[in-house]
C-alpha positions in Angstrom: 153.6 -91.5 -86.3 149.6 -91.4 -86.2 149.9 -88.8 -84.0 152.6 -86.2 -85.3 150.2 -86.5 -88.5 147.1 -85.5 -86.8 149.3 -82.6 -85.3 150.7 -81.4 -88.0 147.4 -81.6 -89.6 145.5 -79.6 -86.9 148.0 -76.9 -86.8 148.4 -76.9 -91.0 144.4 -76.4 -90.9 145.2 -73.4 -87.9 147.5 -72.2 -89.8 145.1 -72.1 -93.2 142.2 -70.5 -91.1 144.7 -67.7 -89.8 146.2 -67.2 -93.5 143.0 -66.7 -95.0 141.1 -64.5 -92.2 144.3 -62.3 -92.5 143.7 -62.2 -96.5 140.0 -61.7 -96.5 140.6 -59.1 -93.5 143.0 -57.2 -96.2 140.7 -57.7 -99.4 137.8 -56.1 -97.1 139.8 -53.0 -96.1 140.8 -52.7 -99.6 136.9 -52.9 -100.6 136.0 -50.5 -98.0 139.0 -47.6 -98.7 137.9 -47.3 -102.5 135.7 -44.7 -103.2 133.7 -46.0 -106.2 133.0 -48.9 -103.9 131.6 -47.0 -100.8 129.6 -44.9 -103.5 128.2 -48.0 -105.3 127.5 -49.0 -101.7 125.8 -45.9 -100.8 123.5 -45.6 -104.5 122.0 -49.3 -103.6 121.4 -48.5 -99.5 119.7 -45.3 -101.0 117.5 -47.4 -103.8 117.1 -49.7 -101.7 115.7 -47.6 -98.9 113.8 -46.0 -101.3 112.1 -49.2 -102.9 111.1 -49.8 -99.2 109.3 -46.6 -98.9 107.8 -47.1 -101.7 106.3 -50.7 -101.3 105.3 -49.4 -97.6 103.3 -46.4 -99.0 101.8 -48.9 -102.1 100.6 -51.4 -99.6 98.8 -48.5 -97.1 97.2 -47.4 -100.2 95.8 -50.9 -101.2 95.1 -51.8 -97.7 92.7 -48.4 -97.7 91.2 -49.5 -101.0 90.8 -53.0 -100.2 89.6 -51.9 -96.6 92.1 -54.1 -94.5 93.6 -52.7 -91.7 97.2 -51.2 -91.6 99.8 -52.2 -89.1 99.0 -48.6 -87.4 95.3 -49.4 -87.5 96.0 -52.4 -85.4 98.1 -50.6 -83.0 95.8 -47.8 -82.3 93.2 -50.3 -82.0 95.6 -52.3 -79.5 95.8 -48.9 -77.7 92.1 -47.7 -77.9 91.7 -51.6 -76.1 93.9 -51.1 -73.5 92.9 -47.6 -72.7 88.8 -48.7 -72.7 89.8 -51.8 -70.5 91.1 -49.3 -68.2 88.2 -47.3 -68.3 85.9 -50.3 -67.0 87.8 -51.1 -64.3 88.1 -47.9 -62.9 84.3 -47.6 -63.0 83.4 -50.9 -61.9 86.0 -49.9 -59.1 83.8 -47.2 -58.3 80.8 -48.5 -58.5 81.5 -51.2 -56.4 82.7 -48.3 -53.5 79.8 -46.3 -54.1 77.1 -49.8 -53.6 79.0 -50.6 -50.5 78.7 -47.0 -49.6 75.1 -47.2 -50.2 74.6 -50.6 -48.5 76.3 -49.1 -45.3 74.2 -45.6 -45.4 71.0 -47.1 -46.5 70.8 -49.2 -42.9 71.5 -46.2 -40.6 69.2 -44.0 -42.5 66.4 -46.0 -41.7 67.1 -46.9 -37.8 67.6 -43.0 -37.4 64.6 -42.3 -39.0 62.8 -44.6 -37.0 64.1 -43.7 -34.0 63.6 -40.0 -34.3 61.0 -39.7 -36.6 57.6 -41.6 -34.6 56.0 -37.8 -34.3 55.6 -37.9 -38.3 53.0 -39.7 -40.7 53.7 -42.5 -42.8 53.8 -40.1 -46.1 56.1 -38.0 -43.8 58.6 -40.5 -42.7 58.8 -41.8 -46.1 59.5 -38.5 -48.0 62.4 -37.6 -44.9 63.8 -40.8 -45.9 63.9 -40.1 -49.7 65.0 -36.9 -49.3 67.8 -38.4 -46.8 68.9 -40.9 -49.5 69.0 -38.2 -52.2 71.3 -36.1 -50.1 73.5 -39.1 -49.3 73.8 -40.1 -52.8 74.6 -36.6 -53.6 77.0 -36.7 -51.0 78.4 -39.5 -52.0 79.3 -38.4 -55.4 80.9 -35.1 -54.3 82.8 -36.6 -51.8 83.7 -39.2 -54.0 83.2 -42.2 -51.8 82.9 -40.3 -48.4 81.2 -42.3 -45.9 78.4 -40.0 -43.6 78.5 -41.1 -40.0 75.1 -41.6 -38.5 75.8 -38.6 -35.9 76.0 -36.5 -39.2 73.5 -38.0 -40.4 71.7 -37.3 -37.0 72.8 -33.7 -37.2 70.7 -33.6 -40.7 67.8 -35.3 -39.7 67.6 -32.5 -36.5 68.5 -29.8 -39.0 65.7 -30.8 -41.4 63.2 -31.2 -38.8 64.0 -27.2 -37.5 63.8 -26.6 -40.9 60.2 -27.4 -41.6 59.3 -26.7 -37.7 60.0 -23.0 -38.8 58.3 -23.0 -42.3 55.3 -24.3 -40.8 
């Protein structure tokens, strides 16, 4: 008999949930079909909206006034970060390239120099090789990483030395 109870019990509480989801389903649709309903509805969605708006614009104001920062303030700043953040790595990037670049001309330029250059002073030798490093760097920049090979830079040194064999 403890049994048949509980079942009948179980299904007279199923029974109850059904009944009632079935009236509160009806009382809703009856809710939703009237019209002064839906427009009472509609009249505190629209104050409501409008009260939101309001407070929105109030609290930019007093945020101005009181000099905090609005929730747009902190997202442009968030933006302005990431876009600066950027901005450093891509130039440490490129700095990095162009010191390695430097570190692999700047040996070349000097055994070259040597090598070709025992005819010319001290004074000499040392202005060819600042005006080699100039051009590099210059090169450097417009080829925007570009390594020189040290027949080019060969080629150069010759070119120069025709240069100011025909000026002088």
């Amino acid at each position: 008999m403890g049994k048949s109870t509980e079942i009948t019990i179980s299904e007279l509480i199923k029974k109850l949930g059904i009944t009632s989801e079935a009236n509160l389903r009806n009382y809703i649709q009856s809710l939703l079909e009237d019209e002064e309903i839906l427009n009472l509805v509609k009249n505190g969605i629209r104050r409501h909206l409008s009260t939101v708006n309001l407070l929105r614009n109030n609290s930019d104001i007093l945020s101005q006034q009181l000099n905090f920062p609005t929730k747009n303030d902190v997202a442009n700043i968030a933006k302005l970060a990431i876009q600066i953040e950027d901005k450093i790595d891509a130039l440490e990037e490129r700095i990095f390239h162009l010191s390695e670049a430097q570190q692999i001309q700047d040996t070349p330029v000097q055994n070259v120099v040597r090598q070709q250059g025992s005819e010319l002073s001290d004074a000499q030798l040392t202005e060819e090789i600042a005006n080699i490093k100039r051009l590099l760097k210059m090169n450097l920049i417009l080829n925007a990483g570009n390594i020189t090979t040290e027949n080019g830079l060969n080629n150069r040194i010759e070119d120069l030395r025709n240069r100011g064999k025909r000026r002088g």
